[in-house]
C-alpha positions in Angstrom: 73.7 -2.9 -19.7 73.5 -2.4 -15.5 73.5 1.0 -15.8 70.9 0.8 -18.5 68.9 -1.8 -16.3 68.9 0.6 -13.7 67.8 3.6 -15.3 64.8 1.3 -16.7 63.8 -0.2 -13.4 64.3 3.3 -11.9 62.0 4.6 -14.3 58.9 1.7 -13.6 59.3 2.3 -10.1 58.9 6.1 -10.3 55.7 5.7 -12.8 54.1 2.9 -10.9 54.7 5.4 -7.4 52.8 8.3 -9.4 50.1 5.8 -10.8 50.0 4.6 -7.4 49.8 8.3 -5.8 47.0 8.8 -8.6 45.0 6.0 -8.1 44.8 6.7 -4.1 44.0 10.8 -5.0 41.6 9.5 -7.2 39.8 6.9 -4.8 40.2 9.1 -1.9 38.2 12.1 -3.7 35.7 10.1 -5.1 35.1 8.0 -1.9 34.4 11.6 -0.5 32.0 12.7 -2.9 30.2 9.2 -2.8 29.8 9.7 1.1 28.6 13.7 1.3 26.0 12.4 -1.5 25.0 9.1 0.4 24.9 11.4 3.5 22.6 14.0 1.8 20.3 11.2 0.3 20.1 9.5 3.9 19.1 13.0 5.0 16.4 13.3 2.7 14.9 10.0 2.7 14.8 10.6 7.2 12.9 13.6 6.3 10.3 11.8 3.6 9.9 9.0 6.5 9.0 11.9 9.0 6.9 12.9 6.4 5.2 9.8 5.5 4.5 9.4 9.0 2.5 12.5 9.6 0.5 11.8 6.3 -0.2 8.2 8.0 -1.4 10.0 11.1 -3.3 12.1 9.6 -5.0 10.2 7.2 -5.8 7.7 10.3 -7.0 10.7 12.1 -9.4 11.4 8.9 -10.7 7.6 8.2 -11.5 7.7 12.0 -13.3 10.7 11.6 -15.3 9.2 8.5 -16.2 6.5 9.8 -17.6 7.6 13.1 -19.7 10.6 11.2 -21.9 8.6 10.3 -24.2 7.0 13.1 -25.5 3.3 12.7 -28.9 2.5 13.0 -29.2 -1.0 13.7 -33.3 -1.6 14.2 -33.8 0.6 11.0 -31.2 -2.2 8.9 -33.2 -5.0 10.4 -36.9 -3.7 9.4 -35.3 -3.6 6.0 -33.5 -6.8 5.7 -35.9 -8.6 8.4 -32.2 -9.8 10.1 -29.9 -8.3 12.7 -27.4 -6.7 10.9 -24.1 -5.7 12.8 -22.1 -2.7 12.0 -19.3 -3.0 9.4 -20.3 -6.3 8.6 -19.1 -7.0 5.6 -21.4 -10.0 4.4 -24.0 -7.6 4.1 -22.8 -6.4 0.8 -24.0 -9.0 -2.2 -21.4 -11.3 -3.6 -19.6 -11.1 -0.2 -19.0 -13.6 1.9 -17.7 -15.3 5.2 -14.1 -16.5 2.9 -14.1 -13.4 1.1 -14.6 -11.1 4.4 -11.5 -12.4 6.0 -9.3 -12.2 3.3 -10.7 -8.3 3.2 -10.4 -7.9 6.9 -6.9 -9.4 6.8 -5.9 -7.0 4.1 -7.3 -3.6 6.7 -10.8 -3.5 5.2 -12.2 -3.6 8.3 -15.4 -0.9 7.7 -18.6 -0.4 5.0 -16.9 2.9 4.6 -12.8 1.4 3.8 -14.7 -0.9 1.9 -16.3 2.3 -0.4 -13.1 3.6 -1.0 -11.5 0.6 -2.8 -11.5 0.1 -5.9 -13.4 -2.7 -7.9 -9.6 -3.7 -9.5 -8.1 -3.4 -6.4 -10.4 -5.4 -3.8 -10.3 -7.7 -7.7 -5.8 -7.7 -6.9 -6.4 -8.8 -3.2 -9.1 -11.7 -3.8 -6.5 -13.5 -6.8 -3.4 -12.6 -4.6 -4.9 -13.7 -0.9 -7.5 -15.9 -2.3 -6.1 -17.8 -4.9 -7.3 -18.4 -8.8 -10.3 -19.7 -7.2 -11.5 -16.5 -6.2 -11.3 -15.5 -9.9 -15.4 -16.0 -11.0 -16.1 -13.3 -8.1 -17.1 -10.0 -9.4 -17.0 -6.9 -7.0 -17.9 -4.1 -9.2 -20.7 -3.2 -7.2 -19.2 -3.4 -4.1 -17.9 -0.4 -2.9 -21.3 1.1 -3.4 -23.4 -1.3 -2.2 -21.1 -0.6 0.8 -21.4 2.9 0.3 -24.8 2.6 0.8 -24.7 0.3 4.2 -22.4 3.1 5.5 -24.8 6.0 5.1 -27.3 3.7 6.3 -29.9 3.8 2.9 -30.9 0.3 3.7 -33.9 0.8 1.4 -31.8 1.7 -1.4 -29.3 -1.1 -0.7 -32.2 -3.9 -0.8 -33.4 -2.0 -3.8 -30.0 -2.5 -5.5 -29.7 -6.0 -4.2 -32.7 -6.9 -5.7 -31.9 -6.2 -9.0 -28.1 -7.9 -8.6 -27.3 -11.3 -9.0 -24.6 -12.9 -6.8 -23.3 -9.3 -6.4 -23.3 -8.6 -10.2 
């Protein structure tokens, strides 16, 4: 029965050194493979923040560009709305006001012209997310082109529009 104990035991201890020799081939290759592919992902995502940089940059460079093409003509605002009107102010669009500017100018819409580019839904997103439920009966459908209009300086057609809006609707 010794002999037969011994034959057994030598037996375990052999397959548990193979499973052992196994298991740490095994580990070893897949650790490998796990860190050339985390090392090729980490390579790619440094190039797409390069990339999203430049894009940054250069759509800075652009918005800049837009919103200096386009000169301001205080005195020809004021003979229209009978009021000194400052540039990029944003309380000159209907429906907009001095609560409603801050939370805009806090989220970056700084400009008539950032202010034209945004979406109804999305300037909607920011007043319930910044604002608070409270800022739900506000309707800014027409503001991005009633800013639109401030930014190209067609005060006419702005009062016009105005006119026919009520609280900016």
């Amino acid at each position: 029965m010794n002999e037969r104990f011994a034959s057994d035991l030598v037996f375990i201890l052999v397959v548990l050194i193979v499973a052992a020799l196994l298991g740490f081939i095994i580990g070893y290759l897949y650790r490998r493979i796990n860190r050339d592919r985390f090392l090729s992902l980490e390579k790619d995502n440094e190039q797409l923040k390069m990339q999203n940089e430049q894009l940054k940059l250069q759509l800075d460079a652009c918005n800049k560009l837009k919103d200096k093409s386009l000169p301001f003509n205080a005195i020809a605002a004021k003979d229209v709305f009978m009021k000194k009107i400052t540039e990029n102010d944003l309380k000159i669009v209907e429906g907009i006001g001095e609560k409603i500017e801050g939370i805009l100018v806090n989220r970056g819409i700084t400009t008539w012209y950032q202010l034209s580019q945004t979406s109804a839904d999305a300037i909607r997103d920011i007043l319930l997310a910044d604002g608070g439920p409270s800022f739900k009966i506000h309707e800014p459908k027409t503001w991005p082109a009633q800013a639109l209009l401030a930014y190209e300086g067609k005060w006419k057609q702005l009062k016009e529009y105005q006119d026919q809006l009520i609280a900016g609707r």
